[in-house]
C-alpha positions in Angstrom: 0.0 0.0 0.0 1.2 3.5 -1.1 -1.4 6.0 -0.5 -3.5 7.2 2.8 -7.0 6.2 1.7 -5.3 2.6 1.8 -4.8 2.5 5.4 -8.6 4.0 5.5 -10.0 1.0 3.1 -13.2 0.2 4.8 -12.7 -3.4 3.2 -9.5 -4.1 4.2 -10.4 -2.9 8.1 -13.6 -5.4 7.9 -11.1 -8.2 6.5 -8.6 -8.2 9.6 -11.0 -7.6 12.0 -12.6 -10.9 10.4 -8.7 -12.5 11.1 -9.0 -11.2 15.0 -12.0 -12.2 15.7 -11.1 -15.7 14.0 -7.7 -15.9 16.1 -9.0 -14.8 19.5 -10.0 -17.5 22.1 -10.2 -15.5 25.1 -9.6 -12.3 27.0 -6.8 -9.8 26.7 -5.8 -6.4 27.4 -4.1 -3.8 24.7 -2.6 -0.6 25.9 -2.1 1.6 22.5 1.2 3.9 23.9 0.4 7.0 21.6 -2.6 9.2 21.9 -2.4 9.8 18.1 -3.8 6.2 18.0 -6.4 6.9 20.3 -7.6 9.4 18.7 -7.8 6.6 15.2 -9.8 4.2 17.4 -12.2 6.1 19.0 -13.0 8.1 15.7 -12.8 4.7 13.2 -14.6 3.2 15.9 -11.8 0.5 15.8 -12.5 -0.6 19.4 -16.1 -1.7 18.2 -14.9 -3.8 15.2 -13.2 -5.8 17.8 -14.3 -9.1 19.6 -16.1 -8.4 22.8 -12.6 -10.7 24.6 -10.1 -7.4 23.5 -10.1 -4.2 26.1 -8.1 -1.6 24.4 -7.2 1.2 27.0 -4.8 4.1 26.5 -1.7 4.7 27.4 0.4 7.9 28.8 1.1 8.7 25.1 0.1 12.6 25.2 3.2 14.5 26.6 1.0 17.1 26.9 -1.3 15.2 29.3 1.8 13.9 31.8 3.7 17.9 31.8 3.1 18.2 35.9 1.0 20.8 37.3 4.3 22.0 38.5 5.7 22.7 35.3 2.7 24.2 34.0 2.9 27.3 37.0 6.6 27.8 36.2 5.6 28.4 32.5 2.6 30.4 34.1 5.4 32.2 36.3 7.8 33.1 33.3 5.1 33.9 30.9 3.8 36.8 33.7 7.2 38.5 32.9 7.1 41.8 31.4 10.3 40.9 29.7 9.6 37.4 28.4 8.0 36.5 25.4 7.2 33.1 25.8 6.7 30.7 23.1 4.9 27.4 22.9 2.7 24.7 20.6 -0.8 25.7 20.6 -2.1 22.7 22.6 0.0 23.6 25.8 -1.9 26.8 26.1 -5.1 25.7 27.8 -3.6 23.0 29.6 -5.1 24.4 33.5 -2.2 24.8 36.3 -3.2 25.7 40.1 -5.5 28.5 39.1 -5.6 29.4 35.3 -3.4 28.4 32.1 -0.7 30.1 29.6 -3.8 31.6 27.8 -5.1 33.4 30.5 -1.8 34.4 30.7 -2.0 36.0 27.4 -5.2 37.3 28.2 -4.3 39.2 30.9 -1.5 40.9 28.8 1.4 38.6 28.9 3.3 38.3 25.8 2.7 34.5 25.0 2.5 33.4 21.5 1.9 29.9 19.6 5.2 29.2 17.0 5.3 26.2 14.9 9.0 25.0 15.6 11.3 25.6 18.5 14.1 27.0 15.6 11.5 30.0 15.0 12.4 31.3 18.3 15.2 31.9 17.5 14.6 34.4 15.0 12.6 36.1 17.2 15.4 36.2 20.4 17.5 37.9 17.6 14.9 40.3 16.6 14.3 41.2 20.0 17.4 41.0 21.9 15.9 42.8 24.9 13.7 40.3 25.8 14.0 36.9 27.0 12.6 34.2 24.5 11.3 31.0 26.2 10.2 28.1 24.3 8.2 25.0 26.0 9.8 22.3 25.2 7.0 19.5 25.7 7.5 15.9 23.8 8.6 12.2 23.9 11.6 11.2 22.2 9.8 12.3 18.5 10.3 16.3 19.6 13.5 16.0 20.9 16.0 16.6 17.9 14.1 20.1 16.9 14.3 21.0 20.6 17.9 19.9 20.9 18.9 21.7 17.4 17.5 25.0 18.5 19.9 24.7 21.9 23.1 23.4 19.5 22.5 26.6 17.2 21.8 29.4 19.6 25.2 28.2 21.4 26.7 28.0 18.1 25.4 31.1 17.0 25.8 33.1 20.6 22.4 33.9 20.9 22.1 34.5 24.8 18.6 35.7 25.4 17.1 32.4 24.5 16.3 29.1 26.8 14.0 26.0 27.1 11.4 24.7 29.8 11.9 21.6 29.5 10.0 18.9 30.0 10.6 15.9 27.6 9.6 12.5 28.7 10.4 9.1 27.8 8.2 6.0 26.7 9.9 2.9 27.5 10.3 3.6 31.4 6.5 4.5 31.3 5.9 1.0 29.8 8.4 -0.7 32.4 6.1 1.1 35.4 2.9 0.6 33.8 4.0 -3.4 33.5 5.3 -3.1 37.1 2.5 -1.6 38.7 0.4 -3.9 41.1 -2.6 -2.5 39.2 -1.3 -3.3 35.7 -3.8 -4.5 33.4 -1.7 -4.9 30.2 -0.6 -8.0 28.7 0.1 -6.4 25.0 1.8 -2.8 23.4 0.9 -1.2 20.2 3.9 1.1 20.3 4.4 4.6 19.2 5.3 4.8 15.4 6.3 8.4 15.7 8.7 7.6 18.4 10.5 4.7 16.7 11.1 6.6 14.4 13.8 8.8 15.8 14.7 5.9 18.1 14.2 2.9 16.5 13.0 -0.2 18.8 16.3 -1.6 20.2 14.8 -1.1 23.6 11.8 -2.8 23.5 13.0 -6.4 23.1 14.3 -6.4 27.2 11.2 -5.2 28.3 9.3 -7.8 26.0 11.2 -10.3 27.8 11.2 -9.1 31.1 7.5 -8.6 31.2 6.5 -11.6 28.6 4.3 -9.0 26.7 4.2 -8.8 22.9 5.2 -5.0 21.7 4.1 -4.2 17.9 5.1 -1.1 16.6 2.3 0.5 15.0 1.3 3.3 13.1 -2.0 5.4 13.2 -4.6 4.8 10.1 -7.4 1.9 11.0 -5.6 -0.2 8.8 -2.4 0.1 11.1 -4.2 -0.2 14.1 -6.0 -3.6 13.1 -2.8 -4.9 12.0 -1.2 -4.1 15.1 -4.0 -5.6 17.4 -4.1 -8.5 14.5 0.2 -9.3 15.5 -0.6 -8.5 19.2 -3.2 -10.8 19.5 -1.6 -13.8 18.1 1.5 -13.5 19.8 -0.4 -13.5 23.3 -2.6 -16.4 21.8 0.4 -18.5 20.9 2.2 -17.8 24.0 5.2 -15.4 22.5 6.3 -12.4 23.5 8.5 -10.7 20.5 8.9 -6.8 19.1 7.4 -7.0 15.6 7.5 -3.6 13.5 4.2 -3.6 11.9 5.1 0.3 10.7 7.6 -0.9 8.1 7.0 1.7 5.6 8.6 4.2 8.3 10.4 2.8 11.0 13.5 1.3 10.9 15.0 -0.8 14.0 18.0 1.3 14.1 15.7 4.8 14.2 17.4 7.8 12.9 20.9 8.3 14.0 21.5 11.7 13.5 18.4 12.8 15.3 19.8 10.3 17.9 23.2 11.9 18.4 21.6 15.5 18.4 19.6 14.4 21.2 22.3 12.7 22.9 24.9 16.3 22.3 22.4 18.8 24.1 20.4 16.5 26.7 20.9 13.6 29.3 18.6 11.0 30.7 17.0 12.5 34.3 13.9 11.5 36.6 10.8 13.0 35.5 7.6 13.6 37.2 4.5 12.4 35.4 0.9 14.7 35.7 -1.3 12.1 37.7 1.2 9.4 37.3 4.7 10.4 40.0 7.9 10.4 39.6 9.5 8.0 37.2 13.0 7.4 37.6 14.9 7.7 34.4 12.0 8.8 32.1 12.9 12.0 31.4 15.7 14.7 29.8 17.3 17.7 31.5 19.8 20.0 29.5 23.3 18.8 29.6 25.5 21.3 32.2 27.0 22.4 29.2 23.9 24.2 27.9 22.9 25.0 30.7 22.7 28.6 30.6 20.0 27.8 28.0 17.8 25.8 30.6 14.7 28.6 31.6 14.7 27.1 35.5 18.1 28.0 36.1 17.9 31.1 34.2 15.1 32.1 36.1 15.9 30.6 39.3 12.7 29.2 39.5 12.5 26.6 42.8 10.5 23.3 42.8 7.0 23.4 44.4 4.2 20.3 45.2 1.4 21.1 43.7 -1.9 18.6 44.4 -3.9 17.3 41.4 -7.7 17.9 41.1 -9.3 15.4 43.5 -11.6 15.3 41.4 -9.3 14.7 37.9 -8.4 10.9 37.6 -6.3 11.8 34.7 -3.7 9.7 36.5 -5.6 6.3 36.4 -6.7 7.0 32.6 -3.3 7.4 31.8 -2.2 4.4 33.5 -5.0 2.1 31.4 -6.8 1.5 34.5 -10.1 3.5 34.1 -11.4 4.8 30.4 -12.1 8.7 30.1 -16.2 8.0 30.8 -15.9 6.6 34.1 -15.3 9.8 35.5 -17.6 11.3 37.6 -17.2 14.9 36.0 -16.3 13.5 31.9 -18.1 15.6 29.9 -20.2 17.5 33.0 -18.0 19.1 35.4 -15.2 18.9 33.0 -15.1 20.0 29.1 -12.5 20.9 26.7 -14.0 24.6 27.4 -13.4 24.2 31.3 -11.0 21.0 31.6 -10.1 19.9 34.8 -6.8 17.9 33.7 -4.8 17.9 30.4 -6.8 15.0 28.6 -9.7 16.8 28.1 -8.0 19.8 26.2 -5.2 18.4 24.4 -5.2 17.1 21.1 -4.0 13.8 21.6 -5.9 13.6 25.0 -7.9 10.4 25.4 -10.8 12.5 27.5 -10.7 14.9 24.5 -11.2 12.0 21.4 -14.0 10.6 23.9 -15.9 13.8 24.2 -15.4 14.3 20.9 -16.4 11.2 19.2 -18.3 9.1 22.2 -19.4 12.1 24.9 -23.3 11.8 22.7 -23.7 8.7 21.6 
């Protein structure tokens, strides 16, 4: 297959979901990683085409969703700065910290503006070289390279007015404590396509084994998806548990190396709290101390403060795969993507936000 309304072939999704349905003999549990592929199976209805034995839940795969309250009030805090402009992706904007979010911000005259890639900042820090440029630097491992690049360049180009917030995360240490949790419902991964494809999926066969769960990598049209679940399921029904690449057409095992050895120049491997999840040792990256004078807390001096969830939110236990967006109390009620409680409701690959999108009526 060449073209996208392939992987959308309505005949070809009935035809392997014919093959599950034939293969499956009892119950099991799928956790999709990426909230891109949520996002395909609650709006192809893929979860429905599915034998009634196969629970897919959803995974922390929205790094917009896990950025800690935390980190959301020191953005708040920076953005209030009459001498910052502070840049960001769109989604982060309405994401809600303590008592209001980066739009409000903007709102209440802070200058806070959406850019399209980390490098356009700096164009604006030299345009404006009286004012400190801060970019948000939210992702997994599939962000990383652009984030890294704008560091390398403004070093190399001694741009001093610009930094990072960062907060890049990880998957395969949030698949190692999902696994290890004493809640863990998972037996099977449809990995994130995106991320293998900077990083390739060398470190997935450990965990495979440790865990004796099948991981498929898998990319995010309903024909993917199916043939993800199709490889996931007979793995677990024949008792194996192996990395297949099901996203051939993109991901290679090896990844990307130069994107790899960008990432590896300007950032190192750190502990990195999770919104509604904790702390997750070695799941995160922090700015090497040599570009450090590029890292927005320490420019800023801003100090580390607990900040408590919405009681109400269980954000936390949706990421995790242990509850689905409409068993909470306040889905679609009490919390909307016009007044979210938590991140899932407002961001684009937020599993509340494809529920009340696709499911909240129906």
């Amino acid at each position: 297959m060449k073209y996208i309304d392939e992987y959308r072939d309505a005949d070809a999704a009935q035809k392997l979901a014919r093959a599950i349905h034939n293969i499956t003999t009892r119950e099991w549990t799928i956790m999709e990683i990426c909230g891109g592929q949520t996002h395909s199976i609650i709006k192809f209805g893929i979860d429905e085409l599915l034998p009634e034995q196969i629970t897919l839940v959803h995974g922390p795969g929205c790094p917009v969703c896990v950025t800690p309250v935390e980190l959301i009030e020191k953005a708040i805090e920076i953005a209030s700065r009459p001498d910052v402009i502070f840049c960001s992706f769109g989604d982060m904007l309405r994401v809600p910290g303590k008592k209001k979010d980066l739009l409000t911000v903007k709102s209440e005259g802070g200058n806070v503006r959406i850019v399209y890639s980390p490098l356009d900042c700096l164009k604006i820090a030299q345009e404006q070289p009286d004012k400190e440029v801060v970019f948000f630097a939210v992702g997994f491992e599939t962000t990383a390279p652009a984030n890294a690049m704008a560091v390398y360049q403004a070093q190399q180009q001694g741009i001093k007015n610009f930094s990072l917030l960062v907060s890049h995360v990880l998957v395969p240490p949030a698949m190692e404590a999902i696994l290890s949790s004493p809640v863990n419902q998972v037996q099977g991964f449809l990995a994130a396509g995106h991320v293998c494809t900077v990083m390739g999926y060398h470190e997935y066969p450990p965990i495979a084994e440790k865990y004796h769960v099948p991981i498929v990598v898998t990319g995010f049209e309903p024909v993917d998806i199916l043939q993800g679940v199709y490889a996931v399921i007979k793995q677990l029904e024949e008792g194996r548990a192996e990395v297949e690449n099901q996203y051939r057409r993109v991901v290679r095992q090896q990844g990307n190396p130069g994107a790899q050895q960008i990432i590896q120049t300007v950032f190192e491997v750190s502990n990195r709290k999770w919104r509604g999840v904790g702390e997750i040792p070695q799941s995160g990256l922090r700015l090497r101390d040599t570009y450090r004078a590029y890292d927005a807390e320490f420019k800023f001096n801003l100090s580390d403060q607990a900040i408590p969830e919405d009681p109400e939110c269980i954000s936390g236990l949706i990421l995790q795969g242990v509850k689905k967006p409409h068993e909470c109390t306040a889905f679609g009620t009490r919390c909307t993507p016009e007044k979210p409680l938590g991140a899932p409701m407002v961001s684009s690959e937020g599993a509340c936000a494809a529920y009340f999108r696709y499911r909240a009526r129906g």
